[in-house]
C-alpha positions as CSV (number, residue, x, y, z in Angstrom):
1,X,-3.5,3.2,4.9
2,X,-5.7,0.3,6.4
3,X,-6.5,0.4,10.5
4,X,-3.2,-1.1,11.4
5,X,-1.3,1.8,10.4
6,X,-3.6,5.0,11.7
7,X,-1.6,5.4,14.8
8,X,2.2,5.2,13.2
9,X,0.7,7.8,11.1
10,X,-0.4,10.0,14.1
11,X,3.1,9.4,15.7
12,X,5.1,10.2,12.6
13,X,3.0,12.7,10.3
14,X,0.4,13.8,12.8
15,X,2.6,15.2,15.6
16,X,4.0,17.7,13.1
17,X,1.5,18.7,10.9
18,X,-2.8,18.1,10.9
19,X,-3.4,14.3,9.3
20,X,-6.9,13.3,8.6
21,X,-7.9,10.0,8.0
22,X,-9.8,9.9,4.3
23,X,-11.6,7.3,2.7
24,X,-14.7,4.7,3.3
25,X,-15.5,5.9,7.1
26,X,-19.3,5.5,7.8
27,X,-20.7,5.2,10.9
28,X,-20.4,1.4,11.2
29,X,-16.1,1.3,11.4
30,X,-16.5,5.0,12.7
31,X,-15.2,3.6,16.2
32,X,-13.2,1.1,14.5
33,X,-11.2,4.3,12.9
34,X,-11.0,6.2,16.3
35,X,-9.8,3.0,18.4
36,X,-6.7,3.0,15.7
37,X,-6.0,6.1,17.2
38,X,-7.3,8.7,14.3
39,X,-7.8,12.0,15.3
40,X,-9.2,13.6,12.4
41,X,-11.6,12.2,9.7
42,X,-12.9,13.0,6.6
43,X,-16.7,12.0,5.9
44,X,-17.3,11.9,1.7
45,X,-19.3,8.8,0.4
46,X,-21.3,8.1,3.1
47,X,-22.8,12.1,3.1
48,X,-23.0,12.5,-0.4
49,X,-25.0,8.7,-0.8
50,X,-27.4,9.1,2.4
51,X,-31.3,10.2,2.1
52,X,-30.2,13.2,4.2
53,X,-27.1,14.8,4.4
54,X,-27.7,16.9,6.9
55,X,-29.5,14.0,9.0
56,X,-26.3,11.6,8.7
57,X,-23.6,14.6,9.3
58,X,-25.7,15.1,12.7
59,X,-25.6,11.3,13.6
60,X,-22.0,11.3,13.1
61,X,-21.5,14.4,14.9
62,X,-23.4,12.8,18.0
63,X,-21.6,9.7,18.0
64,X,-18.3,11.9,17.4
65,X,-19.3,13.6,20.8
66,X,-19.8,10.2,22.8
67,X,-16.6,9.3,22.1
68,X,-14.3,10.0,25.2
């Protein structure tokens, strides 16, 4: 599902049972992703290409942990 449709999804299939949010999140639409209203994400592509996995799963952490 594209941005528009994250928070119908949380209303409809995430009030009942956990939803993630799958597919192309990296750190630059991270917020873009959140701001739709996700409230659970799945990080794939971006770990698996970056110099460091363990590096870019802490960067995401942090700015997971900034957001209010």
């Amino acid at each position: 599902i594209g941005l528009a449709d994250i928070a119908e999804m949380q209303a409809t299939v995430g009030s009942k049972i956990p939803a993630f949010c799958i597919g192309g999140i990296h750190p630059d639409n991270l917020d873009a992703v959140m701001d739709a209203g996700a409230t659970r994400i799945v990080v794939v592509s971006h770990l698996l290409t970056a110099a460091s996995a363990s590096s870019a799963s802490s960067a995401l952490l942090q700015k997971l942990q900034l957001k209010p």
